[in-house]
Residue frames as qw, qx, qy, qz and C-alpha x, y, z in Angstrom:
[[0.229, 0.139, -0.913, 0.308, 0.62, 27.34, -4.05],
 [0.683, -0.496, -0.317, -0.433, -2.54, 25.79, -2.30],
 [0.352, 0.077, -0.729, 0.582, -1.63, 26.49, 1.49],
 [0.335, -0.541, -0.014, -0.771, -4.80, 27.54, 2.35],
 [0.829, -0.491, -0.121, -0.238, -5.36, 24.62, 5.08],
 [0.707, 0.003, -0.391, 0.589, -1.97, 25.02, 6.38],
 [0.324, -0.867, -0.377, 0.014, -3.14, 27.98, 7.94],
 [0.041, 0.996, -0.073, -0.020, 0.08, 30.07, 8.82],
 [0.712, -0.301, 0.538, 0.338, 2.74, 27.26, 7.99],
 [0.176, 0.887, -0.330, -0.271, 5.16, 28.13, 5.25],
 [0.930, 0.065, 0.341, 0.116, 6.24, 24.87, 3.73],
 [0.263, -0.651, 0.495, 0.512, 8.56, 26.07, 0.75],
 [0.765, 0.445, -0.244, -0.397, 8.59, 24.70, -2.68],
 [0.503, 0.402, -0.751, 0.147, 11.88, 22.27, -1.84],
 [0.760, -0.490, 0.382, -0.193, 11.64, 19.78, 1.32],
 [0.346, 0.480, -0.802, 0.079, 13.92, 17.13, 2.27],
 [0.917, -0.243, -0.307, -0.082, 12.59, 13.24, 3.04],
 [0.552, -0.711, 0.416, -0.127, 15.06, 12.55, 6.32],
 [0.880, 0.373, -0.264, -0.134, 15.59, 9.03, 5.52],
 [0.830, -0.090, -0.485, 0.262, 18.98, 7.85, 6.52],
 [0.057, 0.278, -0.487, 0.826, 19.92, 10.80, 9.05],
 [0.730, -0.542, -0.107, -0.401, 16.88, 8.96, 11.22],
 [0.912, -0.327, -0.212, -0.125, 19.45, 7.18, 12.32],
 [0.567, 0.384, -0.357, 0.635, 22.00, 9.11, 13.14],
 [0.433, -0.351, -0.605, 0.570, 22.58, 10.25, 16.63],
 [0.104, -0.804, -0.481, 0.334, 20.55, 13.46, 18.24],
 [0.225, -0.783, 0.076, 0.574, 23.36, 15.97, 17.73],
 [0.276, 0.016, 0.793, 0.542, 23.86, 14.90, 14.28],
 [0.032, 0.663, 0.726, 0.179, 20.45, 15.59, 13.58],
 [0.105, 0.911, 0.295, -0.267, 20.62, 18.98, 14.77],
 [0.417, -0.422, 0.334, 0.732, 23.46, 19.60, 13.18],
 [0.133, 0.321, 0.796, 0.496, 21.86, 18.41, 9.73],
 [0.097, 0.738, 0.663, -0.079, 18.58, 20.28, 10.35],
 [0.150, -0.800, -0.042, 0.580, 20.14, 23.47, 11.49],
 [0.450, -0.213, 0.636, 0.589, 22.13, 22.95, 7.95],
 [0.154, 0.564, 0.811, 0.030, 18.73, 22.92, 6.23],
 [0.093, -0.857, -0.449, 0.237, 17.58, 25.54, 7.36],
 [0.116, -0.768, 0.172, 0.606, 20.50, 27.87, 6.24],
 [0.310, -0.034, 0.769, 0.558, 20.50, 26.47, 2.78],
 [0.287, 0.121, -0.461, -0.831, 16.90, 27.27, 2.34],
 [0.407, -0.153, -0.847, -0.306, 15.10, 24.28, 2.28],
 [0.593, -0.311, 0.074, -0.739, 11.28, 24.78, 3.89],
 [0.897, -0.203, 0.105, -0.379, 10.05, 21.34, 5.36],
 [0.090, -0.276, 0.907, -0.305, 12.35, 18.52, 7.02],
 [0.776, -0.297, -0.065, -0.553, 10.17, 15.40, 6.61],
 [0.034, -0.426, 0.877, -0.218, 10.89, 12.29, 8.51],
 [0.741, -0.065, -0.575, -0.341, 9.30, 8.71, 8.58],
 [0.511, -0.453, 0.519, -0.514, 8.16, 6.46, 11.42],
 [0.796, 0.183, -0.527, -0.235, 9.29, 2.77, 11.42],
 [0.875, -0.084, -0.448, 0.162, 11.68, 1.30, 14.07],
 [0.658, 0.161, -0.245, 0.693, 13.33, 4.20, 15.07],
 [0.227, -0.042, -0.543, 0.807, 12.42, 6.89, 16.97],
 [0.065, 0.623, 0.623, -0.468, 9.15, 7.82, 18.55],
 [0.269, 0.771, 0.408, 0.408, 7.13, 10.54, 15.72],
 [0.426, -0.883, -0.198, 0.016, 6.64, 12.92, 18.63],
 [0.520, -0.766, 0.125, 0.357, 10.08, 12.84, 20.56],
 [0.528, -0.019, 0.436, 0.728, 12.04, 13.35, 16.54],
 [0.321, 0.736, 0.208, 0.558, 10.08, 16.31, 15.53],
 [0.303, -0.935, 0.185, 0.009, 11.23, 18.08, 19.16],
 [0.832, -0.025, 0.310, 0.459, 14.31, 17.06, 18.22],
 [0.356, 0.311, 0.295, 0.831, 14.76, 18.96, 14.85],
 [0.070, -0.784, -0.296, -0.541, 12.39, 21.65, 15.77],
 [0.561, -0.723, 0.027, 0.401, 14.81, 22.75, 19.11],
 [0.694, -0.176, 0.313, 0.624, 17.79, 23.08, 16.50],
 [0.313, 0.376, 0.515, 0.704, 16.22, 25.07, 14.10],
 [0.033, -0.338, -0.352, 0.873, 14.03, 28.54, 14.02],
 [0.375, 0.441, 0.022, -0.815, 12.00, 28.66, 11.15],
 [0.067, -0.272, 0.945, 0.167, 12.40, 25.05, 9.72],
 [0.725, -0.196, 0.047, -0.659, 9.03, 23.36, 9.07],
 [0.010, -0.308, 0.950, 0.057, 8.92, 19.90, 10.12],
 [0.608, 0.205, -0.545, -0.540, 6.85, 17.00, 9.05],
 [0.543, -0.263, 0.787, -0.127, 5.95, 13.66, 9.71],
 [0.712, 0.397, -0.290, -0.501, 5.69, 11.58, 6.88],
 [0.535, -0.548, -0.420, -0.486, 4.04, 9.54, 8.53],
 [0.454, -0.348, 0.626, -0.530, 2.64, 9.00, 11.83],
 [0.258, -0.032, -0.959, -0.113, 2.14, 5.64, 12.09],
 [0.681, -0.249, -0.454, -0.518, -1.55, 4.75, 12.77],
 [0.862, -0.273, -0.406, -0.136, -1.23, 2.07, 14.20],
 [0.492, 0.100, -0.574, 0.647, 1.85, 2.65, 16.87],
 [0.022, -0.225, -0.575, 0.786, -0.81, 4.91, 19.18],
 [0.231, 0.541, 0.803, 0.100, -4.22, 5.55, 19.59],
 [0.341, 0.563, 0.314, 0.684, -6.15, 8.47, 18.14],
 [0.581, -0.789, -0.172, 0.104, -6.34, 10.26, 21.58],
 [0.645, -0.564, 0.257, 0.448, -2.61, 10.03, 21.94],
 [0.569, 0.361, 0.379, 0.634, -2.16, 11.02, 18.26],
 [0.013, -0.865, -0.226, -0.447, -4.03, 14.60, 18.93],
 [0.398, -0.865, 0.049, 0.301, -2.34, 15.21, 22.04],
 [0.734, -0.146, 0.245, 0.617, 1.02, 14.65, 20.79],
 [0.317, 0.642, 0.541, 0.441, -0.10, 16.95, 17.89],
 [0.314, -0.814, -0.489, -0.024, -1.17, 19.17, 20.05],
 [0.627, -0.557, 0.075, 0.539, 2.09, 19.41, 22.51],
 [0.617, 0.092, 0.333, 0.707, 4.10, 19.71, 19.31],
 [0.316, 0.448, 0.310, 0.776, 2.27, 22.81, 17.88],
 [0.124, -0.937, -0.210, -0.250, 1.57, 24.42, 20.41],
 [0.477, -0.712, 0.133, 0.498, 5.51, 24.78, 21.73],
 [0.251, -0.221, 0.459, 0.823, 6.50, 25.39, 18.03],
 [0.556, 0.584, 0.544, -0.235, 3.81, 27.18, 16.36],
 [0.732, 0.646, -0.025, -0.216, 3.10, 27.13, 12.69],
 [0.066, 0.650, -0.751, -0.099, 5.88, 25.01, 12.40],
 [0.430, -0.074, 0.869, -0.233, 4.43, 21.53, 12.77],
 [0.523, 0.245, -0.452, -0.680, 2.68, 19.02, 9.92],
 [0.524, -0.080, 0.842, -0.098, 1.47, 15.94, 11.80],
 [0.552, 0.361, -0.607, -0.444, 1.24, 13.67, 8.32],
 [0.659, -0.034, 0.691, -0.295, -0.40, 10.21, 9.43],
 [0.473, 0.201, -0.768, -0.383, -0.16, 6.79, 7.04],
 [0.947, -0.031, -0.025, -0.318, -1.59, 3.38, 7.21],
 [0.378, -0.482, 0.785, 0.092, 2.08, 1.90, 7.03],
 [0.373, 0.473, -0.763, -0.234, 2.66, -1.14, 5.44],
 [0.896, -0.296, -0.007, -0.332, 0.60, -4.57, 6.35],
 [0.732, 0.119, -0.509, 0.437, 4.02, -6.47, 7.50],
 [0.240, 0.297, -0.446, 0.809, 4.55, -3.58, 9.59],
 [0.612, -0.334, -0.013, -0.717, 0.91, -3.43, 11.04],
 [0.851, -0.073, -0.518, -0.036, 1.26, -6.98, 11.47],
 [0.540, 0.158, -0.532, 0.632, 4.50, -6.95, 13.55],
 [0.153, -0.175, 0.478, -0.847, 2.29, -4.76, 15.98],
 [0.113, 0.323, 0.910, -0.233, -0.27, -7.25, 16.50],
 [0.367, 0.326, 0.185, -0.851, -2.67, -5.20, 14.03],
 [0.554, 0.421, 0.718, -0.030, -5.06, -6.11, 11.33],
 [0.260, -0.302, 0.402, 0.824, -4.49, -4.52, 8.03],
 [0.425, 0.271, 0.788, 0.354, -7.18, -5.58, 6.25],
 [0.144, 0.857, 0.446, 0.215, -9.29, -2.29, 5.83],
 [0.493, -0.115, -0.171, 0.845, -6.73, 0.30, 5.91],
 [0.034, -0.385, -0.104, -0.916, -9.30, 3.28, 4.58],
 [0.602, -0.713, -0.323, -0.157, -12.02, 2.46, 7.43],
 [0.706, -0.152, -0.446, 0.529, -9.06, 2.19, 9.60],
 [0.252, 0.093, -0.010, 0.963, -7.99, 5.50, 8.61],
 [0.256, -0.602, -0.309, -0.690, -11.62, 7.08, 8.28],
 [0.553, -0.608, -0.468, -0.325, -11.99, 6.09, 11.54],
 [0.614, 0.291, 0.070, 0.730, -8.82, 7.36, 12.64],
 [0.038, 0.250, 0.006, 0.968, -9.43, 10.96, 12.22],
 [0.540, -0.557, -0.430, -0.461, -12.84, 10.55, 13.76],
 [0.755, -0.448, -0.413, 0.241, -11.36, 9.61, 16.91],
 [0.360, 0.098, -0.065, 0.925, -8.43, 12.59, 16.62],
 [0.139, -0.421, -0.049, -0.895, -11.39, 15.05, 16.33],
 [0.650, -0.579, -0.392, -0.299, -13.53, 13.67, 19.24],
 [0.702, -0.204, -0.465, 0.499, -10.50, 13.33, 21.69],
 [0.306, -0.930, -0.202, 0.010, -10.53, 15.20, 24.53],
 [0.661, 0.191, -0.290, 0.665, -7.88, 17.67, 25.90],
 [0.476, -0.804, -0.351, -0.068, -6.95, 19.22, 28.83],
 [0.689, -0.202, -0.108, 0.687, -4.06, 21.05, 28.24],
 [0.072, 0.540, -0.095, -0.833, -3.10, 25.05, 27.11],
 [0.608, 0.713, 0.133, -0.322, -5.47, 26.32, 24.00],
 [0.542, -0.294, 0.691, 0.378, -4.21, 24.02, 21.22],
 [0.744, 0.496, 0.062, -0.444, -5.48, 23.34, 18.11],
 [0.888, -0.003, 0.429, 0.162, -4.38, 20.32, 16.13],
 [0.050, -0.522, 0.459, 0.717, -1.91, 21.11, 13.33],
 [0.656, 0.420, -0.239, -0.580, -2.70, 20.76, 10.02],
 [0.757, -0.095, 0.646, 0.035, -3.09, 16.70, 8.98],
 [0.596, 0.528, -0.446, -0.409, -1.95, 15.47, 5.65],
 [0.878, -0.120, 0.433, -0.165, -2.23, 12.00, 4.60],
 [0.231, -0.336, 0.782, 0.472, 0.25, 9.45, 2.77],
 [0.739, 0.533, 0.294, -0.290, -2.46, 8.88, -0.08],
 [0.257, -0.187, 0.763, 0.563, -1.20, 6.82, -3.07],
 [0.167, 0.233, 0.747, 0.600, -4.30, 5.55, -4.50],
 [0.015, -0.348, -0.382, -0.856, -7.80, 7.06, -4.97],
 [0.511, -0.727, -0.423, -0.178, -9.90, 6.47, -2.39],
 [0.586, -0.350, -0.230, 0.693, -6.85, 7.50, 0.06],
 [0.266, 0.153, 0.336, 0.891, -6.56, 10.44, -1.88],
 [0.335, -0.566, -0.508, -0.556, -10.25, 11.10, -1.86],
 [0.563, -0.655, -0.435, 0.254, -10.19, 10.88, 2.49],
 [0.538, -0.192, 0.088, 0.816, -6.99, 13.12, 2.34],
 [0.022, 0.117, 0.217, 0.969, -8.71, 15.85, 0.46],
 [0.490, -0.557, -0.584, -0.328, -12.31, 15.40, 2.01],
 [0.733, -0.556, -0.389, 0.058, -10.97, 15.14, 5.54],
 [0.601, -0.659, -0.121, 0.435, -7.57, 16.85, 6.00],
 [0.204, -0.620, 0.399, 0.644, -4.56, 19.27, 4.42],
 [0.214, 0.795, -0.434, -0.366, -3.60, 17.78, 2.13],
 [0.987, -0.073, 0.135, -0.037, -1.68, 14.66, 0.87],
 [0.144, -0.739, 0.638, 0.162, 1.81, 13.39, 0.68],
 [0.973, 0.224, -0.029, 0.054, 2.17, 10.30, -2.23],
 [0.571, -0.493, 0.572, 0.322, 5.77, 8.47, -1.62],
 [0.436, -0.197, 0.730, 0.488, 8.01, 7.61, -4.48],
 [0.380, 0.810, 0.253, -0.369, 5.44, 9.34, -7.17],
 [0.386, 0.160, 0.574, 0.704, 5.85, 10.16, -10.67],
 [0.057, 0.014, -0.341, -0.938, 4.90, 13.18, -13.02],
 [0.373, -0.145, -0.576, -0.713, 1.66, 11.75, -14.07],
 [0.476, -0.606, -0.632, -0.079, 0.00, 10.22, -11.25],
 [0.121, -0.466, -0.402, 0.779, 0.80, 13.80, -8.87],
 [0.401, -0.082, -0.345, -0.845, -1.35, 15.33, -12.06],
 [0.463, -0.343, -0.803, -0.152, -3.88, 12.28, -11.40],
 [0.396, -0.330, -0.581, 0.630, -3.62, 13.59, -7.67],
 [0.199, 0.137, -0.042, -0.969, -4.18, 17.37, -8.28],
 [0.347, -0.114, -0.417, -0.833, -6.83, 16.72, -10.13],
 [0.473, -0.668, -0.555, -0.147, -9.09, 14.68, -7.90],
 [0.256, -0.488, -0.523, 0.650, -7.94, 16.49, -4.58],
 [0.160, 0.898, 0.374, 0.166, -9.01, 19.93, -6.66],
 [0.332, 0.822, 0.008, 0.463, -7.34, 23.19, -6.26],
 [0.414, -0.813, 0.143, -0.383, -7.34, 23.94, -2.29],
 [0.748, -0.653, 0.090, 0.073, -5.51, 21.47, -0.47],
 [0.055, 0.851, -0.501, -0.147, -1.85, 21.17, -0.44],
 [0.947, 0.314, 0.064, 0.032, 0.03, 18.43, -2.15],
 [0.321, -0.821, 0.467, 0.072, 3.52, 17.29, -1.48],
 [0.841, 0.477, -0.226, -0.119, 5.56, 15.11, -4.18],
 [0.523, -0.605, 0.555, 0.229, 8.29, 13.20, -2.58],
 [0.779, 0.574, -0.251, 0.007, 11.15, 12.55, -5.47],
 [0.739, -0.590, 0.242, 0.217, 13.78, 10.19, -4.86],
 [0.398, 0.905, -0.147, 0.035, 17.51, 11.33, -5.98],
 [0.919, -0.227, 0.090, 0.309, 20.68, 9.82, -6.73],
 [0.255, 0.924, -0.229, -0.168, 23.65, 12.05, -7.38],
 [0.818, 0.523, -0.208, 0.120, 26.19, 11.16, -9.39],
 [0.846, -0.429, 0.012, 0.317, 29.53, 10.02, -7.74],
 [0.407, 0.101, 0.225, 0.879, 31.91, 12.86, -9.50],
 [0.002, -0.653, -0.322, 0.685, 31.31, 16.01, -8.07],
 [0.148, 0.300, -0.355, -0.873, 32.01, 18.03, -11.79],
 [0.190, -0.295, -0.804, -0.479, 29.19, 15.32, -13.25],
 [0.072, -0.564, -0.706, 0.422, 26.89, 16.04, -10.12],
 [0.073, 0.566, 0.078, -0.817, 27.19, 19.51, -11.06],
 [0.059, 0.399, -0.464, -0.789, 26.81, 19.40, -14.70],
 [0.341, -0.069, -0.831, -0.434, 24.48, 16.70, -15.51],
 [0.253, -0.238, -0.847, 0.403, 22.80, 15.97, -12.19],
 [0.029, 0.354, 0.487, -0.798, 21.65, 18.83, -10.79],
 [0.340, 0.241, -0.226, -0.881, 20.05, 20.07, -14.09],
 [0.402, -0.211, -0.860, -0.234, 18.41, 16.59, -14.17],
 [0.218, -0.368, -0.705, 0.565, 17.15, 16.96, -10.37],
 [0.308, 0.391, 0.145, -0.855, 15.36, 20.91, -11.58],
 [0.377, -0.075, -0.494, -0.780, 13.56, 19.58, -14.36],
 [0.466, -0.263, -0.843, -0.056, 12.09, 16.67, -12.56],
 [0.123, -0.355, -0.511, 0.773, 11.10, 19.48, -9.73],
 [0.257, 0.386, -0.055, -0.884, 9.72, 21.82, -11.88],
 [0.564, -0.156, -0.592, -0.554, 7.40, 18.69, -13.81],
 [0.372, -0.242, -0.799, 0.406, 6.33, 18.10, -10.58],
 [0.052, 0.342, 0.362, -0.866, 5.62, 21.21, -9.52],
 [0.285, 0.074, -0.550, -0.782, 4.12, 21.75, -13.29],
 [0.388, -0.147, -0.862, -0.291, 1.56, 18.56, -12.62],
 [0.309, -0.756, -0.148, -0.558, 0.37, 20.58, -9.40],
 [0.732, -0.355, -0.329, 0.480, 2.72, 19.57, -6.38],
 [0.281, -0.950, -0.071, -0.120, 2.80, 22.55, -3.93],
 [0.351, -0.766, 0.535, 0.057, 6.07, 21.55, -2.29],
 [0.946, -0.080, -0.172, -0.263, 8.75, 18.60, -3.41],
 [0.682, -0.665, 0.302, -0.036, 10.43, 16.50, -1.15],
 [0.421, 0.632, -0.651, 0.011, 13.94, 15.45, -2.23],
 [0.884, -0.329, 0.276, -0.186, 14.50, 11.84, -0.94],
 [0.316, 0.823, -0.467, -0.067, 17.96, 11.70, -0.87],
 [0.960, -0.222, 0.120, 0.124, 20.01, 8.13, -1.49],
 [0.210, 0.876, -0.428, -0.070, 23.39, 7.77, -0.82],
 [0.718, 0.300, -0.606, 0.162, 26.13, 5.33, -1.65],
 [0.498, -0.105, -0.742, 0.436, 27.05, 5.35, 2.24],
 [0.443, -0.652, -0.560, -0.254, 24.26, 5.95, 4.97],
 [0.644, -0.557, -0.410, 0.327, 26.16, 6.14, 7.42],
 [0.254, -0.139, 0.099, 0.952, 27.90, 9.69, 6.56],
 [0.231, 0.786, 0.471, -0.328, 25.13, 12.50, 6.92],
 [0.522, 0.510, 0.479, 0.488, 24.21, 14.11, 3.47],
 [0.169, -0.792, -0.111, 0.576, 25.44, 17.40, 4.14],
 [0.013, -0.441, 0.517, 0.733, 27.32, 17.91, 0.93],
 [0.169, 0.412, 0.836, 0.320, 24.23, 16.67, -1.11],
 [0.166, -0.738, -0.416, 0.504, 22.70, 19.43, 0.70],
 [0.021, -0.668, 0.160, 0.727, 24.87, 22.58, 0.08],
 [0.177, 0.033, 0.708, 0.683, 24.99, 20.81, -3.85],
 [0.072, 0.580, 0.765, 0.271, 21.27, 20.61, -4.36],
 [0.169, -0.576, -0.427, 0.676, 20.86, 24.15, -2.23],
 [0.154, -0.156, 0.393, 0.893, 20.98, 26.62, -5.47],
 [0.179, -0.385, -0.903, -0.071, 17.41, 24.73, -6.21],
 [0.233, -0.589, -0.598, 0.491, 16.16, 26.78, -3.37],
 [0.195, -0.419, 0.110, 0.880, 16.85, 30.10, -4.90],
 [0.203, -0.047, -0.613, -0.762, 15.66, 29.21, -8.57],
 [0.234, -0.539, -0.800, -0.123, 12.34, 27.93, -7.34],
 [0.146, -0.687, -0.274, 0.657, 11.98, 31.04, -4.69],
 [0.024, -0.287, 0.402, 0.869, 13.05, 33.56, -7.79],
 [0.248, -0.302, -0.852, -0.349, 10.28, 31.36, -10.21],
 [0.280, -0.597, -0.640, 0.396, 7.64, 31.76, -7.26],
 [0.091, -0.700, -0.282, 0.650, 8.16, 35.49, -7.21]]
């Protein structure tokens, strides 16, 4: 695994993309996290769109849990500046250390829009970005920033993301372009493969056909050089937190740990 620029954070080979438990109510969330965590599963990421502040949802899951890593995937750019991105950073890892991945994106130019931004040069945006993160002052308890990884799809992202920070995290990804990835970021940083997963509405098919569909597509992931990947689980009704997707996929956790050692 390439964790050298995660420094003493322990990601896991299996994470889980939040998705629709952003929008389920605080205590719900820890419930779900804490759930996580006893199943196994290393890194809790969560996205940043309409719904709750980056910052005040990873103290959220990281109160609920003990040894959970958690994620942002992403900070939004463009929702604070790069001042208020490093503190936040900051706060976060230094009351939960080595437990914190502050993952920053460009978003989506509708969504940049809708905050009165300009979209047009997302990789200056971004280059310039992390310049500002590493110039900002602070004036709180000895912090260092946590480790940054960037949403990087195509190549020049990709290229900033392994030049400039951790690591990268490509969304909704496929076998052959997280090889494509590996191979330009090189060997060292770390490289997260988010795979989305539908399980099969009949538990005995989930078990029998599903799951063994859900490890190969992990393990040619993992094969093509993805350090960790994120399960980005859809269900048939949102509004009922995926807890029994959970304890199904959880077995995962074991064969990939066992594989590992």
């Amino acid at each position: 695994m390439s964790l050298a620029r995660l420094g003493m954070i322990k990601p896991g080979r299996l994470g889980i993309f939040a998705g629709s438990l952003s929008a389920q109510p605080a205590a719900v969330q820890r419930e779900v996290a804490l759930e996580m965590e006893k199943l196994g599963y290393g890194t809790l990421w969560y996205g940043e769109s309409a719904a709750r502040e980056t910052f005040a949802q990873a103290a959220i899951f990281l109160s609920a849990t003990k040894s959970l890593v958690i994620a942002s995937g992403i900070a939004n750019i463009w929702a604070r500046d790069p001042m208020a991105m490093a503190a936040g950073g900051r706060t976060i890892g230094e009351a939960w250390p080595d437990r914190f991945i502050l993952g920053l994106g460009v978003s989506h130019a509708p969504m940049v829009a809708a905050r009165g931004h300009d979209y047009a040069r997302p990789l200056s945006a971004m280059g310039d970005y992390l310049d500002g993160m590493e110039r900002a002052p602070w004036r709180g308890p000895e912090a260092p920033l946590p480790p940054l990884v960037l949403a990087a799809l195509g190549p020049r992202m990709v290229g900033l993301a392994g030049s400039r920070t951790a690591g990268a995290y490509p969304y909704f990804t496929t076998t052959d372009h997280i090889l494509q990835v590996r191979e330009q970021l090189g060997p060292e940083p770390f490289l997260a493969a988010d795979l989305p997963v539908v399980l099969a509405s009949g538990r005995e098919e989930a078990r029998t056909i599903d799951i063994a569909t859900v490890r190969d597509r992990v393990s040619s992931l993992i094969g093509a050089g993805a350090d960790q990947v994120v399960l980005n689980l859809i269900t048939r009704d949102r509004s009922v937190p995926y807890l029994h997707e959970l304890r199904l996929l959880a077995p995962l956790n074991a064969a990939l740990s066992s594989r590992v050692a």
